[in-house]
C-alpha positions in Angstrom: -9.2 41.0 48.7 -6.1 40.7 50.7 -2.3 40.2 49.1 -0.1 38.1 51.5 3.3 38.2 50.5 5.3 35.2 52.0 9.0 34.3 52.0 10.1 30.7 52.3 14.6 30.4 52.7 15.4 27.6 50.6 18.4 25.3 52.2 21.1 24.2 49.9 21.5 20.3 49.9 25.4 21.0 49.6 27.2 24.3 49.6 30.1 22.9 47.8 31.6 20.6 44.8 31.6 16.7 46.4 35.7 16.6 45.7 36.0 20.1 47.9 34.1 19.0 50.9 36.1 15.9 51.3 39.0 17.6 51.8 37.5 20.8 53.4 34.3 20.1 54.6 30.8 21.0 53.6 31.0 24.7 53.6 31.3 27.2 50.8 34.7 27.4 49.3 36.7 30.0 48.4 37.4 30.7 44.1 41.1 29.2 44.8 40.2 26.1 46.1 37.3 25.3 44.0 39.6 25.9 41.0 42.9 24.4 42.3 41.8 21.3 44.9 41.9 17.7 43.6 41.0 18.5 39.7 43.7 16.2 38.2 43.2 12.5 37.2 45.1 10.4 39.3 43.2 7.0 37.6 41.6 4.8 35.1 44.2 6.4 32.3 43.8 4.8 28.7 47.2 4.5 27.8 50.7 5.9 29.0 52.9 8.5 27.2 54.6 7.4 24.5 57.3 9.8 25.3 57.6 8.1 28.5 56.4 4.7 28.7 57.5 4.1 32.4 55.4 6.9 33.5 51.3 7.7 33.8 50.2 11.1 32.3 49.8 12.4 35.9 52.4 11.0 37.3 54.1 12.1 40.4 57.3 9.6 40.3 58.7 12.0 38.0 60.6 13.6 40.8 62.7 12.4 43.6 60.8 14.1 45.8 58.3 12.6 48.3 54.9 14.4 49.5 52.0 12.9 51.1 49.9 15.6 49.9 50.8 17.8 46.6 48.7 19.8 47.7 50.1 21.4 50.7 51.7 23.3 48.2 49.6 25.3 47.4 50.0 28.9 46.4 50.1 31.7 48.9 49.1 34.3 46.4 45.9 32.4 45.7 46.2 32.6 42.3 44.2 30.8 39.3 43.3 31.7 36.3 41.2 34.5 36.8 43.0 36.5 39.5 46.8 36.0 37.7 45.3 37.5 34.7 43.1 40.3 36.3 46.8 41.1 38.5 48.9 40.7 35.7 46.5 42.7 33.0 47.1 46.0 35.6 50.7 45.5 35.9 50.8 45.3 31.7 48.8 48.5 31.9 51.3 50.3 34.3 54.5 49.0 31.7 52.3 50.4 28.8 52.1 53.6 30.0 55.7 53.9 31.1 56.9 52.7 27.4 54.5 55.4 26.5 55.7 57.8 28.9 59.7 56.8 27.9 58.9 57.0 24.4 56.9 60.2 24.5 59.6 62.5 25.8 62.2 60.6 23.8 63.9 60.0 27.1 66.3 57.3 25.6 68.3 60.6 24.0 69.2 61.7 27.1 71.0 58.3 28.4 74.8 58.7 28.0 76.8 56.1 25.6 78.5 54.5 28.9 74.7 53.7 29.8 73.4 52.8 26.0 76.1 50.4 25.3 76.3 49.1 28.7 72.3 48.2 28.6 73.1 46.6 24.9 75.5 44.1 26.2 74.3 43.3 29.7 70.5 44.2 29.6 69.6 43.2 26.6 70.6 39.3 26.5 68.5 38.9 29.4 65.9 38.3 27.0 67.4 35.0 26.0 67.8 34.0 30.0 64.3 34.6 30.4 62.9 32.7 27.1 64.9 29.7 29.1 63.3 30.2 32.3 60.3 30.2 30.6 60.8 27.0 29.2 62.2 25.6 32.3 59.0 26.4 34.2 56.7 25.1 31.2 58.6 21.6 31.7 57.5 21.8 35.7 54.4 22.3 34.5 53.8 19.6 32.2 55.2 17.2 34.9 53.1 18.3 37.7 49.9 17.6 36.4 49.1 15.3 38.9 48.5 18.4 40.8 46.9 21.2 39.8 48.0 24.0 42.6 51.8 23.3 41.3 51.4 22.7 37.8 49.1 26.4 37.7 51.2 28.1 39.5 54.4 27.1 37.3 52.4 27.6 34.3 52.1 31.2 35.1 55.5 32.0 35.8 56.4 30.6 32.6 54.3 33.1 31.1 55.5 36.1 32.9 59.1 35.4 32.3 57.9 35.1 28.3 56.6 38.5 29.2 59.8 39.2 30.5 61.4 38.1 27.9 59.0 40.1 25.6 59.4 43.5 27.5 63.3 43.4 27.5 62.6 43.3 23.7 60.5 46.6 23.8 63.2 48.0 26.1 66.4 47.9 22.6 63.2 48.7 20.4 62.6 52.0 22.9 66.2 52.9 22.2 66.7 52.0 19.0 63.9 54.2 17.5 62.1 50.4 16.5 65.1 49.5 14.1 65.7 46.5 15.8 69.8 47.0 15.6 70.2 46.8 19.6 68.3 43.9 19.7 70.9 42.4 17.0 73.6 43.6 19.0 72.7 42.3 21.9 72.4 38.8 20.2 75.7 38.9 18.4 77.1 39.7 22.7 74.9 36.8 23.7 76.7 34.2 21.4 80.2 35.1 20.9 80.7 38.0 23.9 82.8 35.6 26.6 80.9 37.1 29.4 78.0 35.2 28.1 79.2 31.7 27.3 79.3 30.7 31.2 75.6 31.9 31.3 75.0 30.2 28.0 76.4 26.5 29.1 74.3 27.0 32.4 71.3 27.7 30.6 71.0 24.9 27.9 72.2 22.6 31.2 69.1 23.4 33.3 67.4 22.7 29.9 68.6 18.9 30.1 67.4 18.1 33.6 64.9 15.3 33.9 63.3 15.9 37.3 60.8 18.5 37.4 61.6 19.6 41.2 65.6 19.8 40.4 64.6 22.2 37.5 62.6 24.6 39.8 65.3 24.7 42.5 68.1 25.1 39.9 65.6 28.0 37.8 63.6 29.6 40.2 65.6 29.6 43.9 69.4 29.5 42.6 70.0 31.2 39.4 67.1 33.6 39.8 68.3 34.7 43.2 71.5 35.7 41.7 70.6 36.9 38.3 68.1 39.3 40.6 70.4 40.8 42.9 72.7 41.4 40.4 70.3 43.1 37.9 67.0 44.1 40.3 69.5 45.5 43.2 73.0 46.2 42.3 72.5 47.3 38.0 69.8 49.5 39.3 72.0 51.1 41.7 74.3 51.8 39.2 71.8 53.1 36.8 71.1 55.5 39.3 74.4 57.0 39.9 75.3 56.9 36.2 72.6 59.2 34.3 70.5 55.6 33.6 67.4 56.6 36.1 64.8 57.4 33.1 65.5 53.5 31.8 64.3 51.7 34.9 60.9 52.9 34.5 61.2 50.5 31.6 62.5 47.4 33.8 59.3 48.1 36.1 57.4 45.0 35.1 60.3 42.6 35.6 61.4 44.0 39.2 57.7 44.6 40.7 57.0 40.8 39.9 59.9 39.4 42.0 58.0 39.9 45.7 55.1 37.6 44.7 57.0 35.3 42.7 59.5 34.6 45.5 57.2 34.3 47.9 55.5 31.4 46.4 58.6 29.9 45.2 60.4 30.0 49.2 57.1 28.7 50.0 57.1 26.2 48.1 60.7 24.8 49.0 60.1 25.6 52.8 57.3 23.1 52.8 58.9 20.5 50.9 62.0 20.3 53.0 59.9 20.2 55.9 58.5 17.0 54.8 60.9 14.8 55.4 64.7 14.6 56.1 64.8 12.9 53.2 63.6 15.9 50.9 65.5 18.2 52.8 68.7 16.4 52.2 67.8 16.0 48.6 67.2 19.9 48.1 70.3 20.8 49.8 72.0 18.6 47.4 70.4 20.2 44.6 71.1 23.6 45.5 74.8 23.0 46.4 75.2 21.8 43.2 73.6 24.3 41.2 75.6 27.0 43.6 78.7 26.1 42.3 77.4 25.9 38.9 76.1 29.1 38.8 79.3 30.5 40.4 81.2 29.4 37.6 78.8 30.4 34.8 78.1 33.9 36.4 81.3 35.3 37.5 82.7 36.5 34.5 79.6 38.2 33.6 79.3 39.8 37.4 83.2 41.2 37.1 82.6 42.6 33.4 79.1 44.0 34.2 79.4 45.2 38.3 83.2 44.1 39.6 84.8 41.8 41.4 82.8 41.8 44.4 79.2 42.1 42.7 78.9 37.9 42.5 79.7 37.6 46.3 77.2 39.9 47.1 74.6 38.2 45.2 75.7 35.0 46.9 75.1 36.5 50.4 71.4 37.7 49.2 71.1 33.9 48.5 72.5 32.8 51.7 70.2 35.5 53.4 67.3 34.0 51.3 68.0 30.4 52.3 68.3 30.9 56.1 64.9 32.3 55.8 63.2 29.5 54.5 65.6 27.1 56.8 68.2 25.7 54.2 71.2 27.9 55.4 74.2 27.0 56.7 
């Protein structure tokens, strides 16, 4: 009796989802794409918002800004639900160990009381910045559902500056011994310390903006950019000259995020302004108008925190930024 053993190669009728090969063609597609491309409703809605009653549910006239596809911008990091959490999960894991590390070796004791109070009435508030970013980027979200690359991509950085937010909590707890008295120190700065009240105004204002795309410039380019150089760059430089090195290890999380985050963020803006003159001119607009109200929210806080000349170097870091993405001058 004779075994023959035969193999037969089966030929898929379609190597991708029908809504992906329209737009990409017949060929496998990549994780990203098959969980970001042309998921959102654009049709046959039942009713509309009664929160908004001139708008659909995925509407894309809730911004001033014009695109013939959404989805050219997508994200250059690639990210959906899967890889964010899988990126973001080892980045918690590196924070954990340095809280553990910090806390372990009571390294907190050794920070001088220049350093201590200094991280209590700068540091500290950030925490109340970043809740508002947070909910500035939750509001993009909700008004880009017409397209799903945008409105998952500003869903996640609402969640990492609520982990922000979160880990500038654990940073008073780490040098308060878990009392919780620098976090209510830092609070009683954030509403009645006159450094704050510019910052304050600024960020209930951003809060109040109806147009999604107006928010992101005014959150994530202009007063990001600033708060970042000031904090990520120029703080940390201090810190370092001062006795504050062991407490930066603690501010890990928040400055390792910025590269990816800006990226897609300058990305995004580059390729809306390239759209059209008629975008471009509208971003510019935008940002010079948030420039000059960040200027005026931020300065007394820059001269109290860094000096006199720490604002106008955060402003040239902005500049710098701009030009790069073609929105100088």
């Amino acid at each position: 009796m004779t075994l023959e053993i035969k193999t037969s190669n089966i030929k898929p009728i379609r190597n991708t989802y029908g809504h992906i090969a329209r737009r990409f063609g017949d060929k496998p597609a990549s994780r990203y794409q098959e969980a970001t491309y042309d998921n959102a409703a654009l049709v046959n809605f039942h009713y509309k918002p009664l929160w908004d009653p001139d708008h659909d549910l995925n509407d894309p006239r809730r911004t001033a800004i014009h695109m013939e596809d959404w989805y050219a911008l997508k994200d250059p990091r690639q990210f959906y639900y899967g890889t964010y959490v899988q990126n973001r999960a080892q980045m918690q894991e590196k924070a954990e160990g340095n809280f553990s590390f910090f806390e372990k070796r009571d390294l907190g004791a050794r920070l001088s009381e220049d350093v201590l109070s200094k991280c209590v009435r700068f540091l500290l508030p950030l925490r109340h910045v970043e809740q508002t970013a947070n909910l500035n980027n939750m509001h993009c979200s909700a008004s880009t559902n017409y397209c799903t690359a945008l409105a998952q991509a500003t869903k996640f950085e609402a969640m990492d500056r609520l982990g922000n937010a979160q880990y500038f909590s654990r940073v008073g707890l780490a040098l308060d011994g878990n009392s919780g008295s620098t976090l209510n120190e830092a609070k009683e700065f954030w509403m009645t310390d006159s450094a704050w009240q510019g910052v304050r105004a600024l960020c209930e204002k951003t809060l109040t903006v109806k147009d999604w795309y107006e928010t992101f410039l005014a959150q994530n380019l202009v007063f990001d950019s600033l708060l970042n150089d000031l904090y990520y760059r120029q703080m940390d430089a201090w810190l370092s000259v001062n006795g504050g090195q062991d407490l930066l290890i603690l501010l890990d999380f928040m400055s390792s995020r910025l590269t990816d985050s800006q990226r897609w963020v300058d990305s995004v803006v580059k390729l809306t302004a390239a759209e059209s003159d008629g975008n471009k001119e509208l971003v510019q607009s935008w940002i010079s108008a948030w420039r000059i109200s960040a200027q005026q929210a931020l300065e007394p806080l820059a001269s109290a925190m860094l000096g006199e000349e720490a604002l106008a170097d955060a402003f040239s870091a902005l500049e710098t930024r701009l030009g790069k993405i073609g929105l100088g001058g």
